[in-house]
C-alpha positions, 0 to 999 in steps of 0.5 A: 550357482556355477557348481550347480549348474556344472554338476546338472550338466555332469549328469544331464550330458552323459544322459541325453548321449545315452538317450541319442545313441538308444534312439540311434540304433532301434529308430528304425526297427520293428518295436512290435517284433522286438517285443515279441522276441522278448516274450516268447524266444529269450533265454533270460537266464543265459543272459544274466548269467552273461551279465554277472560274468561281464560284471566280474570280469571288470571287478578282476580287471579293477584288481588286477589294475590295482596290482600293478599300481601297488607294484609301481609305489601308488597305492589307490582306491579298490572302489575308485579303480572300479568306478573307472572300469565301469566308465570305461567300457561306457565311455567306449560306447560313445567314443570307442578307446576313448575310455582307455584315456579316460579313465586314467584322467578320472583316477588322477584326479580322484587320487591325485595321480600322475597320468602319465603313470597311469597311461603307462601301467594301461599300456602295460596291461592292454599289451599284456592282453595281446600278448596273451591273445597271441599266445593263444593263437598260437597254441590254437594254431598248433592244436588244430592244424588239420583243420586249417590243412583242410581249410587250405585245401579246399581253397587253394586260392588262399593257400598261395595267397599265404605261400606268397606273403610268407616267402616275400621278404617284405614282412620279415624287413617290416618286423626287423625294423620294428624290433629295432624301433623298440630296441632303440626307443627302449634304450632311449627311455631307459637313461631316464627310468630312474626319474619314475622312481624318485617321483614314485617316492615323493609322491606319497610323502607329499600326500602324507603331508596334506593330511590332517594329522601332519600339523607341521609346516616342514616336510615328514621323514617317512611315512610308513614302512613298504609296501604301505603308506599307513604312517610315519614310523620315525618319531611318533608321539608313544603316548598318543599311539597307545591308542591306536597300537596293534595287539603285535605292538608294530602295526599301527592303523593308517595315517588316515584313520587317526582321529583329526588334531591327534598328537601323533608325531613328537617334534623333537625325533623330527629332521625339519631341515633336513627333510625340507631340504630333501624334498626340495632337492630331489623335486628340482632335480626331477624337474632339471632331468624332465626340464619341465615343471609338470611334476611339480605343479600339484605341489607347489603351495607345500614347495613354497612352505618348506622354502619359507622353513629353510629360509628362517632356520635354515642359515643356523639350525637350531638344536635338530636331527639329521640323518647323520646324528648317530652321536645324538642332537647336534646344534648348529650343524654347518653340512645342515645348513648347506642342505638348507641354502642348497634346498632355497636353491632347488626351489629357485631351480624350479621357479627358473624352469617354469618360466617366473624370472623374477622369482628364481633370481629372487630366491637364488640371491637369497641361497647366494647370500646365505651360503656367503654367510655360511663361508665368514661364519664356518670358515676354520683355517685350513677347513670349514667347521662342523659347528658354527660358533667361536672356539669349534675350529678343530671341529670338521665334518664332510659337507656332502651337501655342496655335491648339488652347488656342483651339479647345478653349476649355481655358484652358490660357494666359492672356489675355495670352499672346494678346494680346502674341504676336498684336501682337508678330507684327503688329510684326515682319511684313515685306512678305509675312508674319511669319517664322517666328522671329527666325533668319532672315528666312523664313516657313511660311504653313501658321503663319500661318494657324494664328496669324492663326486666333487673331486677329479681324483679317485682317492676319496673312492680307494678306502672305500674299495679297501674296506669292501676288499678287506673287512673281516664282517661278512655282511652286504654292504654297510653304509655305516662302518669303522675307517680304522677297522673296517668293522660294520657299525649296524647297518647293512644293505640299506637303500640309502646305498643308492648314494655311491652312485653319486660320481656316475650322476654327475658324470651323466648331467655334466 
């Protein structure tokens, strides 16, 4: 009854204020002049004609808004932007600029959107328009100055008005200090940018998760290749795809059109762990950064999910990709399941800044608990292993994940963790940097950097420089790459290279 009642009002509103504002503004005129006028004095063509421009112009407006959304990561709706515009300049008839606010809100909710975002890329488009303005005043201005030179001399009572405003130096103060204004609110925000684009990549993976062809109760890997979010490209199912695949064999339909309960994805090219931890990870941090948990809070019921994931398998990963398994499947991963503990405790994080004490204490002690199991059970000699089990002492691997322990000041691990694993790396580093684990003898310089970022030295760092230095491969930057020889293994210029950047992070939250 309630929804019934809310979506009469929805319409009936909007309607009786329609109706409020007609009779407002033609009460008190004279209907049968009015009428008379329609008969005999307009020109309906011109006012059609008009009519079509101005519904264009809004259609234009909607695409040119959907640009700059696409530019910012967050692809949405042509119709939905559209039924925004329209609204908007409705809206503005009731409340004038109204509209503006407004219609970020309708998009938000309709796309499960930011609004801040969309505030913001409005800014950015009604500072474009007066910005264009300008510039056409301007060009005005120069191309007619003899009439304005006539204009003036016919008054010269305005043309003494302008002289006096020009010379005083009351204007130019004002200008210098609004540009510093900006200059400094710029740099202000500018600290915290990338925050936007962390949340701008969450965003989608989120949504891909709530759809009806992710069946999983862990969190995706990807979902599509950029610019389009059409579907995870990282482990589909080949034998469902075959009905789905592209005459090019490489562009696919988007996740959405697949029928629902299609087998899409196959679970063993998967990284639940990994990922689960990621997204929870990268979530607290932004939520750490803004200290609120607003961006958070949509997805919260999806956060709690993947906890209860890294919960039961987090403590010993069973047989599960990760990101760094180039050697193939490994099972009982010890970096893995720092990355779970550390995953538990990012959710903690979360549960603290929203103000729910007695769930961040209940799930920080679970992490605290878990990591010291984690220390009885991977605990070698003079390191930590890189399998749990008997008889893998000689194993080692970087465990690069302990980085968050560090930034986040939780305590999780113990003094000593650090202290062997740190010289342990220092030990076993070759010419051009500490591989990756005792496997083989190849290294990820995103790692590295992670790990030297919990060390007060720069001797993780040097080898890197050295391999940046001397290599003989002439190709961007790999992140993938031989200690020994200095020789590339595959990848080249790769985001995930956004990792070295990892020392000036903890430097900056210190």
């Amino acid at each position: 009854m309630k929804k019934i009642v809310r979506n009469i009002l929805k319409f009936l509103i909007p309607l009786c204020c329609g109706i409020a504002i007609f009779w407002a503004l033609y009460s008190r005129l004279d209907m049968e002049q009015i009428a008379r006028i329609l008969q005999s004095e307009i020109k309906y063509g011109w006012i059609i004609l008009s009519m079509i421009v101005g519904v264009v112009s809004h259609i234009v407006r909607a695409m040119r808004w959907q640009l700059q959304l696409r530019a910012l990561g967050n692809p949405v709706s042509f119709r939905t932007l559209t039924n925004a515009i329209f609204g908007t300049y409705a809206m503005n008839l009731l409340f004038p600029r109204l509209g503006e606010v407004w219609r970020c809100g309708y998009v938000a909710r309709r796309e499960d959107m930011s609004f801040t975002l969309l505030l913001g890329s409005v800014v950015s488009d009604r500072l474009m328009d007066t910005v264009s303005v300008i510039c056409l005043i301007i060009a005005v201005f120069f191309l007619q100055m003899h009439v304005l030179l006539d204009f003036l001399k016919q008054y010269p009572m305005i043309e003494e008005t302008i002289f006096s405003i020009v010379s005083s130096p009351y204007p130019y103060v004002f200008i210098l200090l609004f540009v510093g204004a900006m200059i400094w609110l710029f740099k202000q925000k500018k600290e915290y940018r990338w925050i936007e684009k962390v949340k701008g990549m969450l965003r989608p993976i989120f949504r891909f998760a709530d759809c009806e062809v992710w069946t999983y109760d862990f969190a995706p890997h990807d979902v599509g290749r950029y610019p389009y979010a059409w579907g995870q490209v990282y482990g589909r199912s080949d034998e469902e795809n075959k009905r789905f695949r592209s005459d090019n064999q490489f562009v696919y339909p988007p996740y959405y059109m697949y029928p629902s309960g299609s087998n899409v994805y196959g679970l063993r090219d998967q990284m639940p762990v990994e990922e689960c931890g990621n997204m929870l990870i990268m979530t607290a941090m932004v939520c750490r950064m803004e200290q609120n948990v607003s961006f958070a809070l949509p997805y919260m019921e999806t956060l709690k999910k993947w906890r209860e994931y890294l919960i039961r398998y987090g403590a010993d990963p069973g047989e599960q990709l990760c990101t760094d398994d180039f050697a193939g499947h490994l099972s009982h991963n010890t970096n893995l399941s720092v990355k779970a503990i550390m995953g538990i405790e990012g959710y903690a994080q979360i549960a603290a800044l929203a103000g729910e004490k007695d769930e961040a204490k209940k799930y920080h002690k679970i992490a605290a608990d878990m990591a010291a199991d984690w220390e009885k059970r991977a605990k070698a000699d003079d390191h930590y292993q890189l399998v749990f089990g008997e008889g893998k002492k000689d194993t080692w691997s970087l465990k690069y994940n302990l980085i968050w322990d560090k930034l986040w000041k939780s305590g999780l691990f113990s003094d000593e963790v650090y202290e062997k694993e740190l010289a342990y790396y220092k030990k076993k580093a070759n010419r051009y940097g500490t591989p990756l684990d005792s496997r083989a003898a190849y290294t990820k310089s995103d790692w590295i950097l992670w790990c030297a970022a919990m060390d007060n030295t720069a001797a993780l760092i040097q080898p890197v420089a050295a391999y940046l230095k001397e290599t003989t491969t002439r190709v961007p930057f790999s992140d993938w790459y031989q200690t020994d020889s200095g020789m590339y293994c595959y990848f080249i210029a790769r985001s995930v290279q956004g990792g070295i950047f990892m020392p000036m992070l903890a430097e900056q939250i210190k």
